[in-house]
DSSP file (Angstrom, degrees, kcal/mol; ACC not computed):
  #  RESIDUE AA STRUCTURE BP1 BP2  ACC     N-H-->O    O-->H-N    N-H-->O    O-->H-N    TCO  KAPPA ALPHA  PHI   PSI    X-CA   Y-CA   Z-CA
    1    1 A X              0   0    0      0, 0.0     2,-0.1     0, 0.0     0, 0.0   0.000 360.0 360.0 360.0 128.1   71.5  153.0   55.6
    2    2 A X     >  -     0   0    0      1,-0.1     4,-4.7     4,-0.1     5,-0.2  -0.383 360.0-108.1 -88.1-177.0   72.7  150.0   53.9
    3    3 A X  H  > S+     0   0    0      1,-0.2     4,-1.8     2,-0.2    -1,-0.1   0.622 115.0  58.0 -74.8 -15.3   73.0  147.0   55.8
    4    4 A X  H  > S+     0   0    0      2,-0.2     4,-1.9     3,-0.1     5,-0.2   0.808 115.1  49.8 -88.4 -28.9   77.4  146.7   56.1
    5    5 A X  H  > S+     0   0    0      2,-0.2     4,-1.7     1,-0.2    -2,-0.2   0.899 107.7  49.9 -80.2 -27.8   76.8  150.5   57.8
    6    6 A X  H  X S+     0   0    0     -4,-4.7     4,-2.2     1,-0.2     5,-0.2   0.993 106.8  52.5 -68.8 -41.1   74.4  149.4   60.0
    7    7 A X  H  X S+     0   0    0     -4,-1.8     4,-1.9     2,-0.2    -1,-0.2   0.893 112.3  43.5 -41.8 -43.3   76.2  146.7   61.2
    8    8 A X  H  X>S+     0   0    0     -4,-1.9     4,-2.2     1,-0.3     5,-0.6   0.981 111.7  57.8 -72.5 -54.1   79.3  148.7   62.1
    9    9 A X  H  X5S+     0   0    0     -4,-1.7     4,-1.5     1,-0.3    -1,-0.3   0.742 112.3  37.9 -34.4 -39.2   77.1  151.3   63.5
   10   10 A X  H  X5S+     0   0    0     -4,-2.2     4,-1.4    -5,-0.2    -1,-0.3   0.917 113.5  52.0 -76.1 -54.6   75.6  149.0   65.8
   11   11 A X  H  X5S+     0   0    0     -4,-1.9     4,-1.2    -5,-0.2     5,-0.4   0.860 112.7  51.6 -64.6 -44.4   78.7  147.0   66.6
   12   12 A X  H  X5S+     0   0    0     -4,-2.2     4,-1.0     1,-0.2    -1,-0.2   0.859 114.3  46.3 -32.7 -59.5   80.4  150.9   67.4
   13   13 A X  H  X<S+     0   0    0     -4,-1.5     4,-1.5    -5,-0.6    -1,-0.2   0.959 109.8  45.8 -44.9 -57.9   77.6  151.3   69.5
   14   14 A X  H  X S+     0   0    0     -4,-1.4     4,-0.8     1,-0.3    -2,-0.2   0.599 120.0  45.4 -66.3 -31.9   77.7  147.9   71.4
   15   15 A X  H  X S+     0   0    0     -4,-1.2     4,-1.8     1,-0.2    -1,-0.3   0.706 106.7  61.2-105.7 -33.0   81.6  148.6   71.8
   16   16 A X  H  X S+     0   0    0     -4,-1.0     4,-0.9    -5,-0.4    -2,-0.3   0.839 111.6  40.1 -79.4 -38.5   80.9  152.5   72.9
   17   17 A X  H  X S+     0   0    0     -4,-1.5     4,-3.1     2,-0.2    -1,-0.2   0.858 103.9  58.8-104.7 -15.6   79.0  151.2   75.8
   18   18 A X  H  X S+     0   0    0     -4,-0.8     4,-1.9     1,-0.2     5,-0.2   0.894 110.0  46.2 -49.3 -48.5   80.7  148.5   77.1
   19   19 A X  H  X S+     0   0    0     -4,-1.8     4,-2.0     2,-0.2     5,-0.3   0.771 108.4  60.7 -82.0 -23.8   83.7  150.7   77.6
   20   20 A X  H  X S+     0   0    0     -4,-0.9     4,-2.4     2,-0.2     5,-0.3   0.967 109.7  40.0 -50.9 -71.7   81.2  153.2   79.1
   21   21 A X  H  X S+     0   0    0     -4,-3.1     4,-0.6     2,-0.2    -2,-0.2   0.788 121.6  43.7 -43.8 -41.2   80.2  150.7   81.9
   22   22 A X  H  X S+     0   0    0     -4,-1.9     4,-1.8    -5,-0.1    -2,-0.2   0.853 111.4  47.5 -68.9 -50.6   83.3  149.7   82.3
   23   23 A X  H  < S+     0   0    0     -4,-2.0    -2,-0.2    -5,-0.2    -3,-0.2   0.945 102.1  69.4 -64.7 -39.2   85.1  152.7   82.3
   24   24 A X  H >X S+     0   0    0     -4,-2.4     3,-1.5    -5,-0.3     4,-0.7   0.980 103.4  37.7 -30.4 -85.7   82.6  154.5   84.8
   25   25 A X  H >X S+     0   0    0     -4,-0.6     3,-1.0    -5,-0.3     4,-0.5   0.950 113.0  55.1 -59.5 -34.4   83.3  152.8   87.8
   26   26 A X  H 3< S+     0   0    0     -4,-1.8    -1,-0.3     1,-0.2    -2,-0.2   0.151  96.5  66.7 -82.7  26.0   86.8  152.4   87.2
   27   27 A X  H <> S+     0   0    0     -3,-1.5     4,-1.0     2,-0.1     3,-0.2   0.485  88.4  69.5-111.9 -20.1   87.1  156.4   86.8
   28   28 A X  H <X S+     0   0    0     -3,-1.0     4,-0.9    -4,-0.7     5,-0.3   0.712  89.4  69.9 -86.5 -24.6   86.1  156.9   91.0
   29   29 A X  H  X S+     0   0    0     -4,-0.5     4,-1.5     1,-0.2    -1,-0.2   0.966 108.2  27.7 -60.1 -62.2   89.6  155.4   91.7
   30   30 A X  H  4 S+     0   0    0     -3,-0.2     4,-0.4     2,-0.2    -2,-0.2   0.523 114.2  63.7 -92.0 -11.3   91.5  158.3   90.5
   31   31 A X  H >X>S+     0   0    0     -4,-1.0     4,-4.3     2,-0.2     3,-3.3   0.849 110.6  41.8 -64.7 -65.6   88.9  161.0   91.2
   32   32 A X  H 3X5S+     0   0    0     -4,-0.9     4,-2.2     1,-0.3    -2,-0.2   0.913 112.5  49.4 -52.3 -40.7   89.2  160.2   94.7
   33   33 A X  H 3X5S+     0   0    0     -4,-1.5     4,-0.6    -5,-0.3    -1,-0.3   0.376 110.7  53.5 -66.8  -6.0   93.0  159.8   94.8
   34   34 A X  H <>5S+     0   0    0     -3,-3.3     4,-1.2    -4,-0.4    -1,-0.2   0.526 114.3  40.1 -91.7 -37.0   93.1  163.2   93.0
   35   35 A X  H  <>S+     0   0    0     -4,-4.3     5,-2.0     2,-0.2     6,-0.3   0.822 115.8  56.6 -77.8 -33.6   90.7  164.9   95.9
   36   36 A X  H ><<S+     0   0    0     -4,-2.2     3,-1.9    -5,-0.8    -3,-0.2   0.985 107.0  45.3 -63.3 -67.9   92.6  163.0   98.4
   37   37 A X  H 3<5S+     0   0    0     -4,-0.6     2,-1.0     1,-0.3    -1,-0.2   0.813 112.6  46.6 -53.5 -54.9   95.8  164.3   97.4
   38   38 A X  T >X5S-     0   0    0     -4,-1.2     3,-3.4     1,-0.0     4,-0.5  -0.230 104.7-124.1 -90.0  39.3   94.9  168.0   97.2
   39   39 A X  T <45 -     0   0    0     -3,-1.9    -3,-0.2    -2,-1.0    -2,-0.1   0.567  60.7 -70.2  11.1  56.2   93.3  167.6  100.3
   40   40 A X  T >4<S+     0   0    0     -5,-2.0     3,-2.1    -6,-0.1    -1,-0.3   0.626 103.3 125.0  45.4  16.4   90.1  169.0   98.2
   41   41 A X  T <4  +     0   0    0     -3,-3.4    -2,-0.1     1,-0.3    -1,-0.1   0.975  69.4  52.1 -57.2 -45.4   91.7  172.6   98.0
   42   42 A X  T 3< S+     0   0    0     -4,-0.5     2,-0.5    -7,-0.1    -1,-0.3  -0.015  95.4  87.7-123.8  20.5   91.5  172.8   94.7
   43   43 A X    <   -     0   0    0     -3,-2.1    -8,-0.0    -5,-0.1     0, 0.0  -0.937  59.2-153.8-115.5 136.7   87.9  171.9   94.6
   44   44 A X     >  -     0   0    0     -2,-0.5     4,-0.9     1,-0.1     5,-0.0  -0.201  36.3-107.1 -69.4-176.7   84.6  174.6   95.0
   45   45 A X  H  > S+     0   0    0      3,-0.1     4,-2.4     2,-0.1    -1,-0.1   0.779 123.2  59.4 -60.5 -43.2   81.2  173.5   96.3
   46   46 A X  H  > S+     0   0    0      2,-0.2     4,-2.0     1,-0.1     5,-0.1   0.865 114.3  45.2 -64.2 -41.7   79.5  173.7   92.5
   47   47 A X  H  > S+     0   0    0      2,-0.2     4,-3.8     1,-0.2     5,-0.2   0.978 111.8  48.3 -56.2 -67.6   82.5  170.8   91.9
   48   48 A X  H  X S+     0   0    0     -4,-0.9     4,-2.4     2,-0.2     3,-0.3   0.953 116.7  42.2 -45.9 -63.9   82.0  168.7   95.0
   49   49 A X  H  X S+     0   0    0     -4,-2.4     4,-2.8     1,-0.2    -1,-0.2   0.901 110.6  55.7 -63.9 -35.4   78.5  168.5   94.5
   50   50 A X  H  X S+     0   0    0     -4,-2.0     4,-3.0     2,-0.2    -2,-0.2   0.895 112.4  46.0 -51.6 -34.3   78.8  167.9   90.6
   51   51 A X  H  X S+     0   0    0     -4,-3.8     4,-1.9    -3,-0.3     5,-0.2   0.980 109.1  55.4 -86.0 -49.6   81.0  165.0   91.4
   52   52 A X  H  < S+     0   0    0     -4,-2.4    -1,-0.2     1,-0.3    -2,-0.2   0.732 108.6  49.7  -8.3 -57.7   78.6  163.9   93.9
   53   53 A X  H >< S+     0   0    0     -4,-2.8     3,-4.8    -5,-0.2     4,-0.5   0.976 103.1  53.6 -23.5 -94.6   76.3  164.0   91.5
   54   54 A X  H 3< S+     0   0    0     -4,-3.0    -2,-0.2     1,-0.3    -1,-0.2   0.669 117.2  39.4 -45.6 -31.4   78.0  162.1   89.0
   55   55 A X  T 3X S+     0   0    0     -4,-1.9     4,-2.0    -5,-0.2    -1,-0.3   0.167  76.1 114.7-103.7   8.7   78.7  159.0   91.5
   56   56 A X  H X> S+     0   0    0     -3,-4.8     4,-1.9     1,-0.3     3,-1.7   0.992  79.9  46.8 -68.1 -73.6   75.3  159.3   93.1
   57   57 A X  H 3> S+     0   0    0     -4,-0.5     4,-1.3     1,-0.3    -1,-0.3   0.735 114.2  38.3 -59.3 -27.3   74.7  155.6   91.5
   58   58 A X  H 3> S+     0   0    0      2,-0.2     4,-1.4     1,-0.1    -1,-0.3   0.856 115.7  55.6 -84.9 -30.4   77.6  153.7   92.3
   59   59 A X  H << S+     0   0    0     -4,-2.0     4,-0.3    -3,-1.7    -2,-0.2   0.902 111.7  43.6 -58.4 -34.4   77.5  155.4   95.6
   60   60 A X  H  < S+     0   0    0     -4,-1.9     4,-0.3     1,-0.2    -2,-0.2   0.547 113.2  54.5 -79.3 -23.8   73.6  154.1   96.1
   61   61 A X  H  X S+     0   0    0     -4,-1.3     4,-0.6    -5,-0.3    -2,-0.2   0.473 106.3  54.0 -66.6 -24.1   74.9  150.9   94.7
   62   62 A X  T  < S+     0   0    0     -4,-1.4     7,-0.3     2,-0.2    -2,-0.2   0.449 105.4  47.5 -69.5 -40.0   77.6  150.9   97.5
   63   63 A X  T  4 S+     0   0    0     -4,-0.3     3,-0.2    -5,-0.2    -2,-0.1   0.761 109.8  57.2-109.6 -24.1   75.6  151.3  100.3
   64   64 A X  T  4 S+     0   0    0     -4,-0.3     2,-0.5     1,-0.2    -2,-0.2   0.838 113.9  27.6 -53.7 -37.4   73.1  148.5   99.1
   65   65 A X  S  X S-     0   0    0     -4,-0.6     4,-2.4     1,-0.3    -1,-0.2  -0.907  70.6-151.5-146.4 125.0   75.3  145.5   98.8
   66   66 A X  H >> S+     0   0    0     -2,-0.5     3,-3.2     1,-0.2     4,-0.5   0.916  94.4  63.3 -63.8 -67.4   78.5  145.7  101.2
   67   67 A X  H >> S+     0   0    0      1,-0.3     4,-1.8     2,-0.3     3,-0.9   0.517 105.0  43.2  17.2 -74.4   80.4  143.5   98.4
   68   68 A X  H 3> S+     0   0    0      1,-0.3     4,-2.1     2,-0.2    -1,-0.3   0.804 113.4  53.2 -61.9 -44.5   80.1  146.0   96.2
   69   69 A X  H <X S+     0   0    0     -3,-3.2     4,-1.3    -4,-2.4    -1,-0.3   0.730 107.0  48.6 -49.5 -57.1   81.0  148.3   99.0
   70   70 A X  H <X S+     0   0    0     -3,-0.9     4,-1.5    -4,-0.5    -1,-0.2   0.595 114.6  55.0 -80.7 -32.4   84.5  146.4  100.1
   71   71 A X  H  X S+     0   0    0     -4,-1.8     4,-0.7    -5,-0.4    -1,-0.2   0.821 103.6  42.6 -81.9 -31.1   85.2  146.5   97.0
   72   72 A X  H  X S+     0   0    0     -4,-2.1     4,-1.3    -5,-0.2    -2,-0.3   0.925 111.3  52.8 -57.4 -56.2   85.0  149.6   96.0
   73   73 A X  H >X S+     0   0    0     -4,-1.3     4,-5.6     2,-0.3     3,-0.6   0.889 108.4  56.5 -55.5 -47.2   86.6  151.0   98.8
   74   74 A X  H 3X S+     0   0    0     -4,-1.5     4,-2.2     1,-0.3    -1,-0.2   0.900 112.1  49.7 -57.3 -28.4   89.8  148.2   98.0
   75   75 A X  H 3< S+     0   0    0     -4,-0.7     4,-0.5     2,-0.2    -1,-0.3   0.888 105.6  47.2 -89.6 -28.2   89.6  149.8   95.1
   76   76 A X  H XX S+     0   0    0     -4,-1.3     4,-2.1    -3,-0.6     3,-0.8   0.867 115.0  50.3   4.0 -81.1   89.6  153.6   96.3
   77   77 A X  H >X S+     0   0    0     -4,-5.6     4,-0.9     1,-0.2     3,-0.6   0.918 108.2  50.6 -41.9 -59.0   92.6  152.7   98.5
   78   78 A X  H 3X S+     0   0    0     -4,-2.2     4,-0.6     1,-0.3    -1,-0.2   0.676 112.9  51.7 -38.7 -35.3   94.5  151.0   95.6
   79   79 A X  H <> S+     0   0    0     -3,-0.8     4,-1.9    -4,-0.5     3,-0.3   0.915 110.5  43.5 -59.6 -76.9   93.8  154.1   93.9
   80   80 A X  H << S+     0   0    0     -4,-2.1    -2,-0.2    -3,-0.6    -1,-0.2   0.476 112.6  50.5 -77.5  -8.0   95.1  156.5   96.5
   81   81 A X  H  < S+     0   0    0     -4,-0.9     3,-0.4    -5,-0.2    -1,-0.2   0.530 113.0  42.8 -86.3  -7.8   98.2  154.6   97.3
   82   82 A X  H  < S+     0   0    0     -4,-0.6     2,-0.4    -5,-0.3    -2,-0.2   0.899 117.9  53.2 -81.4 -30.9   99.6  154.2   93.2
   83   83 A X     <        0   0    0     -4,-1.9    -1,-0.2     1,-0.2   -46,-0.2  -0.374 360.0 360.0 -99.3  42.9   98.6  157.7   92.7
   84   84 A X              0   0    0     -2,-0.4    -1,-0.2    -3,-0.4    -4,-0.1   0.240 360.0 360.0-106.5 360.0  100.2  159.2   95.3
């Protein structure tokens, strides 16, 4: 690989997981406001648990440092009242 594709390749990367990290937590906002709103009808068990799942770590992060916690939750609400 010459050396101007590795660079972008790396920089792609670098860019590809920043927005990963970012984007992660800030995805739980509208999840929840989406479950909220369809008072979970529209969800199965296999779903519920997948998402469970999927949020296990910010949820495990959540209940370690209340910060994280208060903030999350502000952010949840904000979530479920724009998306209403």
């Amino acid at each position: 690989m010459s050396e101007s594709k590795r660079s972008r390749f790396i920089s792609y990367l670098g860019y590809t997981i920043m927005f990963l990290v970012i984007a992660y937590p800030l995805s739980v906002g509208p999840v929840v406001s989406f479950i909220s709103k369809s008072q979970g009808d529209m969800l199965d068990a296999a779903t519920r648990r997948d998402l469970q799942t999927f949020y296990a770590p910010l949820i495990y992060v959540a209940k370690k440092d209340i910060t994280i916690a208060n903030c999350l939750e502000g952010y949840v609400q904000f979530c479920r009242r724009k998306f209403r």
